[in-house]
Residue frames as qw, qx, qy, qz and C-alpha x, y, z in Angstrom:
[[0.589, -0.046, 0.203, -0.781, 24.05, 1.04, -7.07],
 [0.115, -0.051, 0.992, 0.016, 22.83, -2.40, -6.24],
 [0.063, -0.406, -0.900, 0.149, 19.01, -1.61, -5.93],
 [0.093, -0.060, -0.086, -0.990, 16.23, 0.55, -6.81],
 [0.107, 0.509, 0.847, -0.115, 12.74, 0.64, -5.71],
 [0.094, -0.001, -0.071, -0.993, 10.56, 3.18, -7.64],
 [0.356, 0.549, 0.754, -0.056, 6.60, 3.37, -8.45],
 [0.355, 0.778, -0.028, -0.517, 5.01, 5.39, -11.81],
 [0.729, 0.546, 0.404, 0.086, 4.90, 5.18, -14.58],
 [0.372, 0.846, -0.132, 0.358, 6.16, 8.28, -16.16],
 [0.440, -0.701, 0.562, 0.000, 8.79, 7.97, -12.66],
 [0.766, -0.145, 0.607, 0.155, 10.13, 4.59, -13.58],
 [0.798, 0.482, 0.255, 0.257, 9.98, 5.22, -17.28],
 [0.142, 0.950, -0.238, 0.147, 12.62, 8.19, -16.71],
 [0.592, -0.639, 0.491, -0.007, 14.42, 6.44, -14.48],
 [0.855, 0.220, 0.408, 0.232, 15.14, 3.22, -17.16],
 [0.539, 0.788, 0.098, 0.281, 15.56, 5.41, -19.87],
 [0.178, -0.946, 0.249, -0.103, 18.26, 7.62, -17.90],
 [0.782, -0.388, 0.486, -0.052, 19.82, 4.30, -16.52],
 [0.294, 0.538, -0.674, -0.411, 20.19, 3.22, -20.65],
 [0.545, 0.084, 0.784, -0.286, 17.75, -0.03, -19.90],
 [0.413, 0.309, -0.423, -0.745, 17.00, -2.21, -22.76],
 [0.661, -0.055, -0.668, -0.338, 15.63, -5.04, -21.07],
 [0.265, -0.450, 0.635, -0.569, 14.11, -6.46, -18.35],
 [0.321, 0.002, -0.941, 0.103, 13.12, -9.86, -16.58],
 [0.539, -0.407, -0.110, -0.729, 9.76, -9.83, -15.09],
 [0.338, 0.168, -0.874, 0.306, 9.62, -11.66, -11.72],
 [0.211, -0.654, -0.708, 0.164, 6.83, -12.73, -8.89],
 [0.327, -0.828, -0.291, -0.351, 4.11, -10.20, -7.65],
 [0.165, 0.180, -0.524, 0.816, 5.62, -8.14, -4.91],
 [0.282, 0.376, 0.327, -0.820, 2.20, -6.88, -4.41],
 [0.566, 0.621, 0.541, 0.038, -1.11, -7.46, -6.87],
 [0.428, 0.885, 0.073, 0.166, 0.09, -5.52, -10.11],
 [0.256, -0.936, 0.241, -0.022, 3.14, -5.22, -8.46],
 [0.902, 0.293, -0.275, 0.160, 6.15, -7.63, -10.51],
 [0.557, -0.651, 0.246, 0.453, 9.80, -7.69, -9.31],
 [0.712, 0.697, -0.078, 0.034, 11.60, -6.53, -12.44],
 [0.718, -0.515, 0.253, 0.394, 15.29, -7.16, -12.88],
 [0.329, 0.722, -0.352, -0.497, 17.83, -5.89, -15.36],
 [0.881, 0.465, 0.069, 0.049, 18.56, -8.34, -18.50],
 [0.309, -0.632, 0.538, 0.465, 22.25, -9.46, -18.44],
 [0.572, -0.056, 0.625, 0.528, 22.24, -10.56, -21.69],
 [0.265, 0.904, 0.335, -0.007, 20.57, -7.63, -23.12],
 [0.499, -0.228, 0.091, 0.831, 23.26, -5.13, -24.93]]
């Protein structure tokens, strides 16, 4: 899986957590309030 687009809160936090995310990279506004996040490669 190369790409995920989600919105929610309680959706997105399940989704990370499921995924074993322990860090991410906040990037530009898609959208007001609306970051790109990315996963953290140097995050273990």
């Amino acid at each position: 899986m190369r790409r995920i687009v989600m919105g929610g809160g309680e959706t997105s936090g399940a989704v990370v957590e499921a995924l074993g995310v322990t860090s991410l990279v906040i990037g530009e506004e898609i959208d007001p309030a609306f970051p790109r996040l990315s996963l953290n490669a140097t995050a273990r």
